[in-house]
N, C-alpha and C positions, 0 to 999 in steps of 0.2 A: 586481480579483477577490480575494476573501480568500483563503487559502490555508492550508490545515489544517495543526494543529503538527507539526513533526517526530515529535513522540511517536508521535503516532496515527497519521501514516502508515506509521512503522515499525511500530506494532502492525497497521493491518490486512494490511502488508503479510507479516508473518511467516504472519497468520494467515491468509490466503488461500496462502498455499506449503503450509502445512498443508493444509491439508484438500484444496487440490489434489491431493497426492499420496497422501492415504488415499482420495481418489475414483477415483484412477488404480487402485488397489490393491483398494479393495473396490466394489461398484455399493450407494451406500447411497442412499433417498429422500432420510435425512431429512440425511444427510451434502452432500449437491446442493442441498439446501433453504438451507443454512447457506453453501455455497462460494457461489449465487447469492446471499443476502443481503448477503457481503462485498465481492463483486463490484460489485454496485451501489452502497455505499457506499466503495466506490473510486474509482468513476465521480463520485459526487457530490461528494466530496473536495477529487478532482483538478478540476473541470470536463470531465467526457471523457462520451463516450457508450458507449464499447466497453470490455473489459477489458484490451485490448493498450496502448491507449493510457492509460490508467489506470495500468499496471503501469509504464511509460515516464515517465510524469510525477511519478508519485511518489518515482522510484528518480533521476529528476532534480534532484526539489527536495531529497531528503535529500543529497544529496551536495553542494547548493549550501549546506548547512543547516550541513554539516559543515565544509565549508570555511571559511564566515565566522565557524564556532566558535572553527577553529584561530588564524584571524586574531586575532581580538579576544582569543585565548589570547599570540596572539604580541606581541601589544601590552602586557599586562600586565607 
């Protein structure tokens, strides 16, 4: 399975906390229009179908992403 860059998972992942919580905060259309678009391309990202497990798999790989940074940091 390919596996989307650390970058972008970390971006959509800030970017879906965002707007999470200005949804939480205000009832906007077009704000739910944008949190479901990131959502879905979380899901696609990851290989997931739901947003839990999207959120889980992302927050998975970045940390495995980080770890073999530090490695190959520690190897230098």
């Amino acid at each position: 399975m390919l596996m989307a860059h650390p970058t972008v998972l970390a971006d959509l992942l800030e970017q879906y906390e965002i707007l999470r919580t200005r949804h939480d905060q205000e009832d906007n259309a077009q704000l739910l229009h944008r949190l479901n678009d990131v959502s879905y391309t979380l899901c696609v990202a990851t290989g997931t179908r739901d947003i839990g497990a999207a959120l889980t798999v992302a927050r998975r790989q970045l940390l495995g992403a980080r770890s073999e940074s530090q490695a190959v940091g520690a190897d230098a």
